[in-house]
N, C-alpha and C positions, 0 to 999 in steps of 0.2 A: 521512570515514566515511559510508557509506550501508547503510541497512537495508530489502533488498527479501523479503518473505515470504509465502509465498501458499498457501493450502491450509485444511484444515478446522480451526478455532480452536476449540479445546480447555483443558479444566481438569485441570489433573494438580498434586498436590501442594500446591495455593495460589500456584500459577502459572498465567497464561497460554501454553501451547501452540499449535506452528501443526504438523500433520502435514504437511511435504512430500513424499510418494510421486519425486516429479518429481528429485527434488533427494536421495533418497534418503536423508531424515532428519527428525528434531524439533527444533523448533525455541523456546527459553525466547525467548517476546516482550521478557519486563521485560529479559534479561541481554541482551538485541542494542540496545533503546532507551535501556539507560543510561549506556550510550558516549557517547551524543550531548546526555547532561543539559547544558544549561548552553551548549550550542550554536546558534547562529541556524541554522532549520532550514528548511527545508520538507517539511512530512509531509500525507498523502494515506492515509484507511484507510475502507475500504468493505465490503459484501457483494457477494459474487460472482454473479449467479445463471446459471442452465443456460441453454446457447444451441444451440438457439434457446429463446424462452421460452415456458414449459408455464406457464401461470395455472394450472391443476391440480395443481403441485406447490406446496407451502408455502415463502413466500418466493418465489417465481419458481425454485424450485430451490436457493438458496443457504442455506435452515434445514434442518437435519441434528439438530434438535433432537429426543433422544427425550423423551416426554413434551408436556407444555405448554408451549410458547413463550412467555417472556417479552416478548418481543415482538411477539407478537399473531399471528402467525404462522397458528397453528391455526385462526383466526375469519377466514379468505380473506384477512389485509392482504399488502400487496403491497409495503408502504413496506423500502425497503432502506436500511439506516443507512450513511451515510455524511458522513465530514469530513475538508475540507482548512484547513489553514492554514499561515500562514507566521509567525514569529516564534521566540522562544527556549524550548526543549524544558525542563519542570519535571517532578518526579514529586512523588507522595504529596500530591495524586492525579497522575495523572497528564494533562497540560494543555499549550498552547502558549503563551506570553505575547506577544500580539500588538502590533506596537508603536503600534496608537492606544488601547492601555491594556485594550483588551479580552483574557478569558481563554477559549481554545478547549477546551472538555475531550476529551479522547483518550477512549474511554468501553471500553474492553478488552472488559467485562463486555457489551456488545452487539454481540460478535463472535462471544463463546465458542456453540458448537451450531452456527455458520455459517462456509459458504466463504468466506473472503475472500483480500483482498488489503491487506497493510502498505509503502505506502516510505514513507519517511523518509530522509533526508539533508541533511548540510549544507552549506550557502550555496557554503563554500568550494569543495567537494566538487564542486559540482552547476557552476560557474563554469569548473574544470580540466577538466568533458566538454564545456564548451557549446566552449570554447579546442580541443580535440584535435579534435572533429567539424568546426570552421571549417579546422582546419590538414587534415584529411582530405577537405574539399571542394575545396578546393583543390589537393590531391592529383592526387583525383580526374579535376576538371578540363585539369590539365596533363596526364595520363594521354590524356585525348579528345582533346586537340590533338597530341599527339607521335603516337597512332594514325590523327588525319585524321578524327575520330569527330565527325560533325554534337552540338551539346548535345541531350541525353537521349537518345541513342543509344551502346548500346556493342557 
């Protein structure tokens, strides 16, 4: 299972929401992340900010928050929330369990009013692309020599 979600993180209902425009949809955070409870993961959740980057907008562009920013946003910081980790995916709250015993908190709540970006996925998961990409290089490869095709040219 993998959970890629990217778009402006929102509050609807007592959920987390991700508006994807791109993808032509909305997106419930908690009901794509609790797929993966209880599974060794690797999850990656950041803000996004505008590129190129405007220091004149809040956040570098990635706060969409109307009102006051709870994370400082309004008073010029620049700091973008961001965490990865690796270990087993918990909720309530929701966290990583990492295996030298430490715990990564997933912090939703300092996404919501910002662009960002969520993957998550598991071990297993992420092992069956690294396996398809090598059988595809490979591929690839025999492709260049059956053409006569110098490496890195096609």
């Amino acid at each position: 299972m993998m959970v890629l979600l990217e778009g402006v993180f929102k509050q609807s209902d007592g959920k987390t929401v991700v508006d994807q425009p791109h993808r032509q949809n909305v997106a419930v955070v908690e009901d794509a992340l609790v797929l993966l409870v209880g599974h060794h993961v690797q999850l990656a959740m950041h803000h996004v900010p505008s590129l190129p980057f405007d220091p004149t907008l809040r956040g570098l562009g990635a706060c969409h928050v109307e009102g006051q920013c709870p994370l400082g946003h309004d008073d010029g910081k620049f700091d973008l929330y961001n965490v990865t980790a690796s270990g087993v995916l918990r909720q309530d709250p929701w966290r990583v369990e990492q295996f030298d015993g430490t715990e990564e908190p997933v912090r939703l709540d300092c996404m919501v009013g910002h662009m960002g970006r969520l993957a998550c996925a598991s071990v297993t998961e992420l092992e069956k692309l690294r396996e398809a990409a090598a059988s595809l290089s490979a591929q690839v490869q025999a492709f260049r020599i059956g053409v006569g095709a110098p490496d890195g040219d096609l």
